[in-house]
C-alpha positions as CSV (number, residue, x, y, z in Angstrom):
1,X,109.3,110.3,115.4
2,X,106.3,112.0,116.9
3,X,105.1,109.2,119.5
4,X,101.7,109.2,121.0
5,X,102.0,110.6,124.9
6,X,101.3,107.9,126.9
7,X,99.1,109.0,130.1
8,X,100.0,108.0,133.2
9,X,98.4,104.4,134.5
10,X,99.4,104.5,137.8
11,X,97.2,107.8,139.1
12,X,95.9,106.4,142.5
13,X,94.0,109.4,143.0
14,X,92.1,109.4,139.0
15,X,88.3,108.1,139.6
16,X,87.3,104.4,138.1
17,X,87.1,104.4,134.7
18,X,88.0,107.6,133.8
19,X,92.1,106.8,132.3
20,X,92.5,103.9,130.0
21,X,93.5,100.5,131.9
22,X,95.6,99.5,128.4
23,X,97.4,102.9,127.1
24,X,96.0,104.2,123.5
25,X,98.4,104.7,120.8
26,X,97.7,106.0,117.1
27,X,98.7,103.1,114.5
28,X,100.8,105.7,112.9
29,X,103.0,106.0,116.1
30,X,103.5,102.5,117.2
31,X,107.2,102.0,118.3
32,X,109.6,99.3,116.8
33,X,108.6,97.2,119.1
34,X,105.3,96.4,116.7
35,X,105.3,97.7,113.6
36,X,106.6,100.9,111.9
37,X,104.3,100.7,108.8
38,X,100.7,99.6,109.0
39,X,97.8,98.1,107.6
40,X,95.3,95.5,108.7
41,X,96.0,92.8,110.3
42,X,95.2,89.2,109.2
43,X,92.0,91.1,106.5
44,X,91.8,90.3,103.0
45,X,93.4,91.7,99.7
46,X,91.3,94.0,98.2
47,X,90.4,93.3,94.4
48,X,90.7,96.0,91.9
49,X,88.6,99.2,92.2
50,X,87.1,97.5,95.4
51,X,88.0,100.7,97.6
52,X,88.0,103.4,94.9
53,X,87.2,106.1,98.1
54,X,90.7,104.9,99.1
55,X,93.6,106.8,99.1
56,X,97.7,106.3,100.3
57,X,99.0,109.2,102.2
58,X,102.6,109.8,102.3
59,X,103.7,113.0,104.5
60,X,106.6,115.0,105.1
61,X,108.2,117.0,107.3
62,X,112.0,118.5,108.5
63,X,112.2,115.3,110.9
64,X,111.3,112.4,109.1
65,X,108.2,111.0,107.0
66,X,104.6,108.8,107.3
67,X,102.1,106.8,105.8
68,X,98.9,107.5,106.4
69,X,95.2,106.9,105.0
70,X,92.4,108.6,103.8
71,X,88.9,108.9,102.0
72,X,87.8,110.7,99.1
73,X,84.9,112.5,99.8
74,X,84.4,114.9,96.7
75,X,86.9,115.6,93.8
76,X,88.8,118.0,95.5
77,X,88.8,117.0,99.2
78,X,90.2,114.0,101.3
79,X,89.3,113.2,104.9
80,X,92.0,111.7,106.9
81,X,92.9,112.0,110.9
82,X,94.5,115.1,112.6
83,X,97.2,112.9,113.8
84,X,98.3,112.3,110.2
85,X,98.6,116.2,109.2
86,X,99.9,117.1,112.5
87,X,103.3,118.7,112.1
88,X,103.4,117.6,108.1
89,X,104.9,120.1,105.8
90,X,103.3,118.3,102.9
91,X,101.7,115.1,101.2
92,X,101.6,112.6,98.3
93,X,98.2,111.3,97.6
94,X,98.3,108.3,96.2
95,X,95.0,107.6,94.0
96,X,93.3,104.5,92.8
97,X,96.1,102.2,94.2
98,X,95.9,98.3,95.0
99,X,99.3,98.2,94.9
100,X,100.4,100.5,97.0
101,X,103.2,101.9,94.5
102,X,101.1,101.7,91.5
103,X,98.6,103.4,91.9
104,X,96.8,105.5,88.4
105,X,98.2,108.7,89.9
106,X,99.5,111.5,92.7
107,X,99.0,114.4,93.9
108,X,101.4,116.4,96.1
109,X,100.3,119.0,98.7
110,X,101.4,121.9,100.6
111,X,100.4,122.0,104.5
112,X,98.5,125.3,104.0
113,X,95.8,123.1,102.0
114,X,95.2,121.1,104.9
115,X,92.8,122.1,107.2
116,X,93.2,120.7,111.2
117,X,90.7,120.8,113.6
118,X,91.7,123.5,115.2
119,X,90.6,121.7,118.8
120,X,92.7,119.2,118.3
121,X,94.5,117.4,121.2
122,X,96.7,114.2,120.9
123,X,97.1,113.4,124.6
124,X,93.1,112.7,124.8
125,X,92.8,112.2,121.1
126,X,89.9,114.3,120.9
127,X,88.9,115.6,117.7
128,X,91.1,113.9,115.3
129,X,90.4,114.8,112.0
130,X,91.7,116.7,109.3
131,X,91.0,118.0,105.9
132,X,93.4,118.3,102.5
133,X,92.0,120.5,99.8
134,X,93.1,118.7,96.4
135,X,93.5,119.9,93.2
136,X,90.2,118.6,91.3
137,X,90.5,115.1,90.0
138,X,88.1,113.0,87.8
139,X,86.7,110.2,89.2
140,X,86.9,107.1,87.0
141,X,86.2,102.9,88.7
142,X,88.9,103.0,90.1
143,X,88.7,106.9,91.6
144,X,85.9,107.9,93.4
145,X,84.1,109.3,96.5
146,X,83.0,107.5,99.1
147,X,79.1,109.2,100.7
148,X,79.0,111.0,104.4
149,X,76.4,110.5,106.7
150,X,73.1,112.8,106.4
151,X,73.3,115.4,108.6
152,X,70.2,114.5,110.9
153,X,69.0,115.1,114.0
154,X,70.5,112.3,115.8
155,X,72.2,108.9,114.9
156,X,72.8,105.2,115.0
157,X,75.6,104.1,117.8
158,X,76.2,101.3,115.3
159,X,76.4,99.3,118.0
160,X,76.0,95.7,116.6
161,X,76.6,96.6,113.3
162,X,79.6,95.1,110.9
163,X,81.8,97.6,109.5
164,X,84.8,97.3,106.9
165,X,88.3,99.2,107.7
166,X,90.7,99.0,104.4
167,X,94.7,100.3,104.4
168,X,98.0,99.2,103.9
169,X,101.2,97.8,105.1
170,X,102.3,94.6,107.6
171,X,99.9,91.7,108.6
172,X,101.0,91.7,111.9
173,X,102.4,92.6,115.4
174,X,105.9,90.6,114.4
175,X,106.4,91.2,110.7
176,X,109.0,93.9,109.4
177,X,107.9,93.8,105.5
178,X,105.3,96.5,104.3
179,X,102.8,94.2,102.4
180,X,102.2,95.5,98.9
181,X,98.6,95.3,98.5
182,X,95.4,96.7,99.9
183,X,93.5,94.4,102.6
184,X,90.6,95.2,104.3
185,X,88.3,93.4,107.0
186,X,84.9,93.1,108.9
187,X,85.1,94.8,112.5
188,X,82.2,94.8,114.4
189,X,80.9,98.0,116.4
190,X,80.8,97.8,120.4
191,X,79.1,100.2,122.6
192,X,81.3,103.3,123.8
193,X,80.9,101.9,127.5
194,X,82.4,98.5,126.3
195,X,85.2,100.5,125.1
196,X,86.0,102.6,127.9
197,X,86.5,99.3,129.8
198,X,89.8,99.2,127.5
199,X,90.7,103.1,127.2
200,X,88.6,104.6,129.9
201,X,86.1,107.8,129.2
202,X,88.7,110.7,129.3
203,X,89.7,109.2,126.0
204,X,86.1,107.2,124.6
205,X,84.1,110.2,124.2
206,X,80.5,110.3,122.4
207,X,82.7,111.0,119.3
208,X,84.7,108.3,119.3
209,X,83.6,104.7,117.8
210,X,85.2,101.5,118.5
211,X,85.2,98.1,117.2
212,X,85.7,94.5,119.1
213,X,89.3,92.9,117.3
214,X,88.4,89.1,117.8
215,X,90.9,86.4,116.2
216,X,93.6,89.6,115.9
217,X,91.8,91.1,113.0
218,X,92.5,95.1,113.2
219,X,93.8,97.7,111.9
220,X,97.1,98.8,112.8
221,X,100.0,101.3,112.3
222,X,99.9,103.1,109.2
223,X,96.1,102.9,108.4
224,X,96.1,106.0,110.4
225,X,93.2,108.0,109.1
226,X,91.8,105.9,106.6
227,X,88.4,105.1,106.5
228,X,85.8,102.6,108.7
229,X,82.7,102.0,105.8
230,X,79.7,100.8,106.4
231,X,77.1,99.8,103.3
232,X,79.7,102.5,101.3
233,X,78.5,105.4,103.8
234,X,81.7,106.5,105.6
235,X,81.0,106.7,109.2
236,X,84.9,106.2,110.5
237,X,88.1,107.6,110.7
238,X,91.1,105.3,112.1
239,X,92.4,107.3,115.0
240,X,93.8,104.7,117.9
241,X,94.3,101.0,119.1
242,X,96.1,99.6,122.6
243,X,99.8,100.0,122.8
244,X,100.1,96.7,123.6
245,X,100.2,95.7,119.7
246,X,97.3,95.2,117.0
247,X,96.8,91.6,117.3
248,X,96.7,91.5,121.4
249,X,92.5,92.0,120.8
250,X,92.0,95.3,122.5
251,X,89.3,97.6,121.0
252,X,90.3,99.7,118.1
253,X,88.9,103.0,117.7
254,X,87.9,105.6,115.1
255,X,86.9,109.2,115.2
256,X,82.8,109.4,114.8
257,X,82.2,110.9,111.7
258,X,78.5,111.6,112.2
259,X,79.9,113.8,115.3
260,X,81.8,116.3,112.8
261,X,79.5,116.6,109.7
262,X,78.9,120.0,110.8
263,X,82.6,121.1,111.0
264,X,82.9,119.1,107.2
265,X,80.4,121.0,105.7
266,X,81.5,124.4,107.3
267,X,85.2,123.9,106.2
268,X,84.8,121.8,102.9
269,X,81.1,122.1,101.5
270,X,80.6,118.4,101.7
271,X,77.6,116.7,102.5
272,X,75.5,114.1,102.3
């Protein structure tokens, strides 16, 4: 199992603020310990064709397998995290689920459709996103995209703002039972500075976004790379949380999509 590098705490000689205080881990990598499937912790179910931008992620490789999410973002592209594809030989997309095993179809796909960020780097978790070219599907109410940012000259913090993060799996730190349905819940957007607090700047960069995780509502291990939505623009891509477990109320954080609509466009075609 490809486990998140934990960087070293106890660096007497690292200036203030600059490490994490609590160590980062990507919900997709949490050990036993926690949980070793994911999906929000104490949200709501999801009701049919809520989340149609939604889609289940199961990946492959020589050593083992994953769940993951992601977000449609045109018929024949999904936007997930780097973390997910990295070291995948291939993935099921699972489209249109509620249930997760039921859901109106798949798609599998080779690793040379997916496209990496090519700097990617798991011990800061900087730029963790990913592309998977798809073959074309047609989008139905319970199949369909969900809109990027415009591409603008600068952009909200979302600082304040109430966002919604939707997956799959347990509903907590101590459960070892994948939930069968979709959940989702409310998260609200704190200031990069409030963050770093929590996971220090090395690793809370300008494209990172977090969110506060009062009354142990968060995500957690498995909604790795799905999407953070706010009034059904996609502005989030679940990347990290604390080690110490998704209901302990550490910040959880999300790759900034407004920071990569550039690299989207250039590799995919997609806009706003």
């Amino acid at each position: 199992m490809k486990v998140f590098v934990v960087l070293v705490l106890a660096l007497a000689s690292a200036s203030a603020g600059l490490l994490p205080q609590i160590a980062p881990v990507h919900p997709k990598d949490r050990s036993a310990a926690f949980s070793i499937e994911g999906r929000i912790t104490n949200g709501e179910k999801a009701a049919e064709n809520q989340f149609p931008y939604q889609v289940g992620l199961s990946f492959t490789s020589s050593g083992g397998s994953w769940w993951c999410g992601g977000s449609i973002i045109d018929n024949s592209w999904v936007l997930t995290a780097a973390h997910c594809t990295s070291g995948a030989s291939s993935v099921t997309i699972y489209y249109g689920a509620t249930v997760r095993t039921s859901p109106k179809f798949t798609e599998t796909v080779a690793s040379k459709d997916f496209i990496q960020h090519a700097n990617y780097l798991s011990l800061t978790v900087r730029n963790d996103i990913s592309l998977i070219k798809t073959p074309k599907i047609a989008f139905s109410s319970a199949v369909g995209k969900i809109a990027l940012p415009a591409i603008a000259g600068s952009y909200s913090t979302y600082v304040g703002d109430t966002a919604v993060a939707s997956g799959w799996g347990l509903t907590g730190d101590k459960e070892n039972a994948v939930a069968p349905d979709l959940n989702f819940v409310s998260l609200k957007i704190i200031a990069n500075s409030v963050c770093q607090q929590t996971f220090g700047s090395l690793i809370v960069t300008n494209n990172v976004l977090c969110v506060e995780t009062t009354n142990a509502k968060s995500t957690c291990q498995g909604d790795s790379g799905g999407p953070l939505a706010l009034k059904d623009v996609l502005i989030g891509i679940t990347s990290f949380g604390s080690a110490q477990g998704c209901e302990a109320g550490y910040p959880a954080a999300f790759t900034r999509v407004t920071s990569y609509l550039d690299w989207i466009k250039t590799n995919s075609g997609v806009s706003a």
